[in-house]
Chimera marker file (.cmm) of the C-alpha trace (Angstrom):
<marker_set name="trace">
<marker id="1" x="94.224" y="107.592" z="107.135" r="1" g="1" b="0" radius="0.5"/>
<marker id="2" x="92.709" y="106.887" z="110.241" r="1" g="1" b="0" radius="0.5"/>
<marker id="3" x="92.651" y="104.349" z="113.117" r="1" g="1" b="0" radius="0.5"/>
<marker id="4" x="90.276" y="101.388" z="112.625" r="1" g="1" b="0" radius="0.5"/>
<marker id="5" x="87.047" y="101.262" z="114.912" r="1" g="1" b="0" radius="0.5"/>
<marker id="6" x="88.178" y="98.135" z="116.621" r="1" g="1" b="0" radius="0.5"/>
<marker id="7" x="91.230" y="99.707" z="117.493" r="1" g="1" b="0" radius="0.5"/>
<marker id="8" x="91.603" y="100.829" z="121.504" r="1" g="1" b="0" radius="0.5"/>
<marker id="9" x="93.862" y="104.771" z="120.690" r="1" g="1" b="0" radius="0.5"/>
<marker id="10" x="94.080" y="105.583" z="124.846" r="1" g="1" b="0" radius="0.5"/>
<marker id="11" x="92.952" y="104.696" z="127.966" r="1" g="1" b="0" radius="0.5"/>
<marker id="12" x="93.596" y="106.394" z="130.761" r="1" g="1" b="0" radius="0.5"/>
<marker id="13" x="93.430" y="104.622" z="134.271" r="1" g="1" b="0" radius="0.5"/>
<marker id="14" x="95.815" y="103.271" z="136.823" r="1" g="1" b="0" radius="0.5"/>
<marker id="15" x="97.602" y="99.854" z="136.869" r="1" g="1" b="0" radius="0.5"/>
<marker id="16" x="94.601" y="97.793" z="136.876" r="1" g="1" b="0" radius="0.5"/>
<marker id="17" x="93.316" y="99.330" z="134.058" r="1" g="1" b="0" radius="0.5"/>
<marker id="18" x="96.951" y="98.670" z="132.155" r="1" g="1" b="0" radius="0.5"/>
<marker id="19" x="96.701" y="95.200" z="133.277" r="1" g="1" b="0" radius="0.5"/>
<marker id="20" x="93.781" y="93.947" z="132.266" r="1" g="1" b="0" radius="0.5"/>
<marker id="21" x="94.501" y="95.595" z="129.031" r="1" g="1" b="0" radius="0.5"/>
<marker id="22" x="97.554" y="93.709" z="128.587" r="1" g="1" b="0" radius="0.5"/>
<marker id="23" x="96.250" y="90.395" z="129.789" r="1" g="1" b="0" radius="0.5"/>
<marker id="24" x="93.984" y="90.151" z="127.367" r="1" g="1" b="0" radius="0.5"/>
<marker id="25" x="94.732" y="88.171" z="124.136" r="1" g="1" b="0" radius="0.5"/>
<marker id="26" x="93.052" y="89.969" z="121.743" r="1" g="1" b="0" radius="0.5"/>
<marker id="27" x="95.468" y="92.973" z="122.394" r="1" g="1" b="0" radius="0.5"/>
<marker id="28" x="98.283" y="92.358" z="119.675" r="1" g="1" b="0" radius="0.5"/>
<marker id="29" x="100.455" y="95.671" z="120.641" r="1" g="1" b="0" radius="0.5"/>
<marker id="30" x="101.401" y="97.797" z="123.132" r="1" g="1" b="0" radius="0.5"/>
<marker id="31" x="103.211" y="101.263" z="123.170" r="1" g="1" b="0" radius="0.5"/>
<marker id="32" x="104.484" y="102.207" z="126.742" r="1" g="1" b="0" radius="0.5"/>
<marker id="33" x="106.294" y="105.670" z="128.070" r="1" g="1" b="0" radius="0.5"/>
<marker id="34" x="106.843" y="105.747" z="131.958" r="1" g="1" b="0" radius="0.5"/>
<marker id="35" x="108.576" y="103.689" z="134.364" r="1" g="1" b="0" radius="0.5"/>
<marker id="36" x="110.917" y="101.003" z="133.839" r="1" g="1" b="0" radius="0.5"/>
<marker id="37" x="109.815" y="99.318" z="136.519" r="1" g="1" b="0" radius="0.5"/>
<marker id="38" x="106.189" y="99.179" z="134.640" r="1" g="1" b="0" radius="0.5"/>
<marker id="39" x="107.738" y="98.529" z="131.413" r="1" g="1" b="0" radius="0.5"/>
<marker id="40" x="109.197" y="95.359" z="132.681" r="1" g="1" b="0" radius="0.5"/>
<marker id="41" x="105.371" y="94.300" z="134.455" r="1" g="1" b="0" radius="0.5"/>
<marker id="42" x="103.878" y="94.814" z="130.917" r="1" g="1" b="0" radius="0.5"/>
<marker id="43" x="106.200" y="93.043" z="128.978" r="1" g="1" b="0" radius="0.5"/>
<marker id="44" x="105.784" y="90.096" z="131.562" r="1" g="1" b="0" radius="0.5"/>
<marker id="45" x="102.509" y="90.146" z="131.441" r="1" g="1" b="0" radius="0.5"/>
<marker id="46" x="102.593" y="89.760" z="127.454" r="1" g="1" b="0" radius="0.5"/>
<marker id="47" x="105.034" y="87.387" z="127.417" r="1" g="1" b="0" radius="0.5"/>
<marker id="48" x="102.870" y="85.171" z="130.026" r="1" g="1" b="0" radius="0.5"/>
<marker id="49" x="99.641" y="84.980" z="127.679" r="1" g="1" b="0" radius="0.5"/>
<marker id="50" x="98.907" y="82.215" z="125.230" r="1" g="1" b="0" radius="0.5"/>
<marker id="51" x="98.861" y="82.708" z="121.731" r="1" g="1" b="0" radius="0.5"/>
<marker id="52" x="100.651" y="84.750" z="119.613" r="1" g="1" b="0" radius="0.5"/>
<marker id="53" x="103.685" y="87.485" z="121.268" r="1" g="1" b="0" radius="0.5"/>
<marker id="54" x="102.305" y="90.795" z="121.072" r="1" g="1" b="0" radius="0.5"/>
<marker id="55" x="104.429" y="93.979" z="119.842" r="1" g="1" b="0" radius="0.5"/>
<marker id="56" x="105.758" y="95.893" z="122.766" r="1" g="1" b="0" radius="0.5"/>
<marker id="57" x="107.298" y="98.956" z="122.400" r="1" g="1" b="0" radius="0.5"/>
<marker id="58" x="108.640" y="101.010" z="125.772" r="1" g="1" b="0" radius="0.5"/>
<marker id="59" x="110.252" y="104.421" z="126.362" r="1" g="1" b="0" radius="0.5"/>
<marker id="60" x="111.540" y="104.332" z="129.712" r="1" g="1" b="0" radius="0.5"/>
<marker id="61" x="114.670" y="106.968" z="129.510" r="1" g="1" b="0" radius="0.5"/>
<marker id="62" x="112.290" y="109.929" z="130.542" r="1" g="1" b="0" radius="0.5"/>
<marker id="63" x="112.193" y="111.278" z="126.756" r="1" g="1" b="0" radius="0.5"/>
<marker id="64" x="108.842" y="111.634" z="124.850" r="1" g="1" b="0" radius="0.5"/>
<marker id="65" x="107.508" y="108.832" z="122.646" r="1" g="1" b="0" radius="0.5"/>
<marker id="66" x="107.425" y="109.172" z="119.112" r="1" g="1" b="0" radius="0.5"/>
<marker id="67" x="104.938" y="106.442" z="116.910" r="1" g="1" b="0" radius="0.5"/>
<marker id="68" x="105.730" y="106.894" z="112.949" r="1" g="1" b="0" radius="0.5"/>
<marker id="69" x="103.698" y="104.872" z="110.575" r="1" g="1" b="0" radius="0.5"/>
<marker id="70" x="104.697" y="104.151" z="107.331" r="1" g="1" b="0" radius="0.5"/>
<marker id="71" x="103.173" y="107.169" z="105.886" r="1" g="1" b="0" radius="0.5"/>
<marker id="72" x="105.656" y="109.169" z="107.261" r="1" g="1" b="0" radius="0.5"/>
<marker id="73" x="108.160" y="110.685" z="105.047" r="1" g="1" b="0" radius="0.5"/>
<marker id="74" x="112.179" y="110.265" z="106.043" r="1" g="1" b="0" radius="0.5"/>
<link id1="1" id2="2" r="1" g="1" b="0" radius="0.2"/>
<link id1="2" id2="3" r="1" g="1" b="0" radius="0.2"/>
<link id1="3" id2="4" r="1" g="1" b="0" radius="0.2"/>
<link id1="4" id2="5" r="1" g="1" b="0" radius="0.2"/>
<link id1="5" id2="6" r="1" g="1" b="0" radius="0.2"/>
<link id1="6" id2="7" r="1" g="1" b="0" radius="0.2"/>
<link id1="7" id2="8" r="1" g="1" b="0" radius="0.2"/>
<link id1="8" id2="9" r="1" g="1" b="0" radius="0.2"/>
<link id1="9" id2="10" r="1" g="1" b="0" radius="0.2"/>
<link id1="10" id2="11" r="1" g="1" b="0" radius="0.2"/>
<link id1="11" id2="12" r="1" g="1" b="0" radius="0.2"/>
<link id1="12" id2="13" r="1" g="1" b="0" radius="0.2"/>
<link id1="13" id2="14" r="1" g="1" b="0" radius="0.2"/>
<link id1="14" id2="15" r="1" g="1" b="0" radius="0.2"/>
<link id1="15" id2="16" r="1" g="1" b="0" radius="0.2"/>
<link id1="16" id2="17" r="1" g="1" b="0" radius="0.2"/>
<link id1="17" id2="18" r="1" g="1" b="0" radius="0.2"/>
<link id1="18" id2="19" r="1" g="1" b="0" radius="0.2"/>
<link id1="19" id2="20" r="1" g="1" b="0" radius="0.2"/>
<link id1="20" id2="21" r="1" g="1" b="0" radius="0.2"/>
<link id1="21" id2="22" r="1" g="1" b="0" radius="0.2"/>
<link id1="22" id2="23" r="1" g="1" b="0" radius="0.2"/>
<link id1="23" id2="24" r="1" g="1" b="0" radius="0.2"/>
<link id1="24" id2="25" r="1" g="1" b="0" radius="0.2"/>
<link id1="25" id2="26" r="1" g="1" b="0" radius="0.2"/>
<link id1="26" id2="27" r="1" g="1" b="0" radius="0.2"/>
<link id1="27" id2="28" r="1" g="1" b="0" radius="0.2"/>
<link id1="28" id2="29" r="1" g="1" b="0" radius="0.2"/>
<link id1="29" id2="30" r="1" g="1" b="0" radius="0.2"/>
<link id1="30" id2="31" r="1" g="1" b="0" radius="0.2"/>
<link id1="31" id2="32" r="1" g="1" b="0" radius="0.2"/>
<link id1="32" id2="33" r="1" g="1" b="0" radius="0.2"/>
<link id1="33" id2="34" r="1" g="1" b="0" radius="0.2"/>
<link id1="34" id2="35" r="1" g="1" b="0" radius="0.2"/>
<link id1="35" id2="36" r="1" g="1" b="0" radius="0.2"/>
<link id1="36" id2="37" r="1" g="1" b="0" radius="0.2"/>
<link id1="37" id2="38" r="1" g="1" b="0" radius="0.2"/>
<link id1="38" id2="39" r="1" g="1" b="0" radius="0.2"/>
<link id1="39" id2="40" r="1" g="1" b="0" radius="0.2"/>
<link id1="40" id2="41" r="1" g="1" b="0" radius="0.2"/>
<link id1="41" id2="42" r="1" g="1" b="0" radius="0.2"/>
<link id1="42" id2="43" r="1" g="1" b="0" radius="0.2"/>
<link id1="43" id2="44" r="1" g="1" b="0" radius="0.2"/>
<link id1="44" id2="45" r="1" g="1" b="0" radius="0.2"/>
<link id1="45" id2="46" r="1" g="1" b="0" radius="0.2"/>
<link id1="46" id2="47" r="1" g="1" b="0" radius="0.2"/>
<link id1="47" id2="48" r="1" g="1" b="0" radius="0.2"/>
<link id1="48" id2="49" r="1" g="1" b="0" radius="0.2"/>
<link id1="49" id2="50" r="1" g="1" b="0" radius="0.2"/>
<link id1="50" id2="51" r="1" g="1" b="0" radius="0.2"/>
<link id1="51" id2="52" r="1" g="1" b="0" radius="0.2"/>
<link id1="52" id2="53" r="1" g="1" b="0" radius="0.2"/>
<link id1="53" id2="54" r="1" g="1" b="0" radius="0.2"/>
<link id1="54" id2="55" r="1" g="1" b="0" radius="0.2"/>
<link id1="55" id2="56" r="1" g="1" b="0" radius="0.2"/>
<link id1="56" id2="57" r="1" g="1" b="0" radius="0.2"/>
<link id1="57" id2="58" r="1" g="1" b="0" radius="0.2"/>
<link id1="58" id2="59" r="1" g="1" b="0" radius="0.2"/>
<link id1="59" id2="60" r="1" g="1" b="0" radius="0.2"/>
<link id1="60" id2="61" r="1" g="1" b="0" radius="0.2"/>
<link id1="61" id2="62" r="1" g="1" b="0" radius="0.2"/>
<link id1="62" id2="63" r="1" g="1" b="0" radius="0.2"/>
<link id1="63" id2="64" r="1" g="1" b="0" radius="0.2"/>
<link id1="64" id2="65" r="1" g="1" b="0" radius="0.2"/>
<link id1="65" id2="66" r="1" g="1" b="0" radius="0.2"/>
<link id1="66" id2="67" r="1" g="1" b="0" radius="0.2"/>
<link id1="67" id2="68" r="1" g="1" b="0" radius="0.2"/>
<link id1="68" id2="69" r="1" g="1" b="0" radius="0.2"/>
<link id1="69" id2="70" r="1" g="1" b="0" radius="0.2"/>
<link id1="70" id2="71" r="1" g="1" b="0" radius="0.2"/>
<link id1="71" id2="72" r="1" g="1" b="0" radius="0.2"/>
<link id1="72" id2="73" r="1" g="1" b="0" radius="0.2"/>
<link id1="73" id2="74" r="1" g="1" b="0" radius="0.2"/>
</marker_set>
């Protein structure tokens, strides 16, 4: 399968880049690895917006993310 067109896969950039991204409510999930202290900006930040809460998902312990979809076998 792949990702759908309207879909946003990476963008690199500093924190202004992450926090416009975040701020906007059309984003409806975020996956995060780095800094706690960031983690807890973002998840701020999504909590803060109107409309619907977004997914957030954060690795902060200094291991390597990991996103499984449901193809994935056990």
């Amino acid at each position: 399968s792949s990702v759908p067109t309207g879909a946003v896969q990476f963008v690199p950039g500093g924190g202004a880049v992450g926090a416009a991204l975040t701020a906007d409510p059309r984003i409806a999930g975020v996956a995060f690895t780095g800094s706690t202290t960031t983690a807890r900006a973002i998840n701020r930040t999504l909590a803060g917006r109107d409309g619907p809460l977004a997914l957030f998902v954060a690795e902060t312990g200094g291991q390597n993310a990991m996103i499984v979809d449901a193809s994935a076998q056990p």
